[in-house]
C-alpha positions as CSV (number, residue, x, y, z in Angstrom):
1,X,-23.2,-4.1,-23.5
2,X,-19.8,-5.5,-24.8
3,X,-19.3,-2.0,-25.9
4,X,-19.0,-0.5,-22.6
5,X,-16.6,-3.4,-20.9
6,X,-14.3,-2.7,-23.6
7,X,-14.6,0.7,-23.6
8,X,-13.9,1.6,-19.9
9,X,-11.1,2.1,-18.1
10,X,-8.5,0.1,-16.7
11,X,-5.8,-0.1,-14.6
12,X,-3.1,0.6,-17.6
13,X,-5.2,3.9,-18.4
14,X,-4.8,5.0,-15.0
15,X,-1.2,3.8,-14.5
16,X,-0.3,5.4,-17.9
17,X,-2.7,8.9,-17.4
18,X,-1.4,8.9,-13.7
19,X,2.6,8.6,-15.3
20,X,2.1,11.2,-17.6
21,X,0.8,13.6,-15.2
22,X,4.1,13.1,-13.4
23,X,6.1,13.4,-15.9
24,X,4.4,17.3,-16.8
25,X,4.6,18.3,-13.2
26,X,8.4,17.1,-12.8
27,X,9.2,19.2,-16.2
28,X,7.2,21.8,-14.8
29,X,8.9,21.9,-11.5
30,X,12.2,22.0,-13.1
31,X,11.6,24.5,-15.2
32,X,12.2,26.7,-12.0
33,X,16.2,24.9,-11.6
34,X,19.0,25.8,-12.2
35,X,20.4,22.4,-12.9
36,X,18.5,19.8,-16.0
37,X,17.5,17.0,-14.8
38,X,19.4,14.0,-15.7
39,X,17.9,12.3,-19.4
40,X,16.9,9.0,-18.0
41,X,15.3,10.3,-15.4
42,X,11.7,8.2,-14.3
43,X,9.1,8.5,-11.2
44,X,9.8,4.8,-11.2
45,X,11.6,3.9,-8.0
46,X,14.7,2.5,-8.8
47,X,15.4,-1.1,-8.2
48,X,17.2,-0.8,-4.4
49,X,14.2,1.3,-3.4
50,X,11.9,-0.3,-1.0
51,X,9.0,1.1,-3.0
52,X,10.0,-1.2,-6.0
53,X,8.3,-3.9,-7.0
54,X,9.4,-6.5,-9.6
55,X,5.9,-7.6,-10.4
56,X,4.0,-6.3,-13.5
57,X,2.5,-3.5,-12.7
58,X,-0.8,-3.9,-14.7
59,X,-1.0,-7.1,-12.9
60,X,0.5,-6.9,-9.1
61,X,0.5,-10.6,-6.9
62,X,-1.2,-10.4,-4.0
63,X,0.7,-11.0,-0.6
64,X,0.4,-14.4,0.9
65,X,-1.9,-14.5,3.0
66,X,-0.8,-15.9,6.4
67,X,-1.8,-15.6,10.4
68,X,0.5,-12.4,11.8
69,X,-1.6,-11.8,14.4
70,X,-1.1,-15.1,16.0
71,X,2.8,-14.5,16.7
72,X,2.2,-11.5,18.8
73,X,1.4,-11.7,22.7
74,X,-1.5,-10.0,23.5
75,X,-1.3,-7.5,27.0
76,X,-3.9,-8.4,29.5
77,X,-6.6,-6.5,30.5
78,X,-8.3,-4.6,33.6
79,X,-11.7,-6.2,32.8
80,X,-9.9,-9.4,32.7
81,X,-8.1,-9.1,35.9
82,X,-11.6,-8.1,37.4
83,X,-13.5,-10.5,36.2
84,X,-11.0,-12.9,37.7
85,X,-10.6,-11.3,40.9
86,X,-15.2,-11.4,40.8
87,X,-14.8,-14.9,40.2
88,X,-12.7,-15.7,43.2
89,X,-14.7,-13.7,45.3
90,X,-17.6,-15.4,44.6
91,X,-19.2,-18.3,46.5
92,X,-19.0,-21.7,44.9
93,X,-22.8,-23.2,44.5
């Protein structure tokens, strides 16, 4: 049983396998340039990109969690306007 927890795959294996496939299909893809790409070249997005993120990547925080949908003012609705327009209309007991 312990043998299988350790011996499957986790999210370093994927981050690392999923890297190195991006690093063959970038050499593969300038293969076809006429310009080298630079030698520090990465897939990582660089640090002003909005795509960075400065957490560890094996281990990513999760956003905190807070009430957006609150803020916002919801548009009202035909059924609401009718069923306020029904009430109206109808006779008090």
């Amino acid at each position: 049983m312990s043998i299988g927890l350790v011996a499957g795959c986790t999210r370093t294996k994927y981050r690392q396998a999923a890297d190195r496939d991006s690093y063959r299909i970038v050499q593969e893809k300038a293969a076809c340039l006429s310009e080298n790409l630079p030698e520090d070249y990465s897939v990582k997005p660089d640090v002003r990109s909005r795509f960075y993120d400065p957490t560890n990547p094996d281990c990513p925080q999760l956003p905190v969690p807070r009430a957006v949908l609150n803020g916002y003012s919801l548009p009202v609705l035909a059924s609401d306007l009718e069923s306020k327009s029904e009430q109206r209309d109808s006779p008090s007991p």
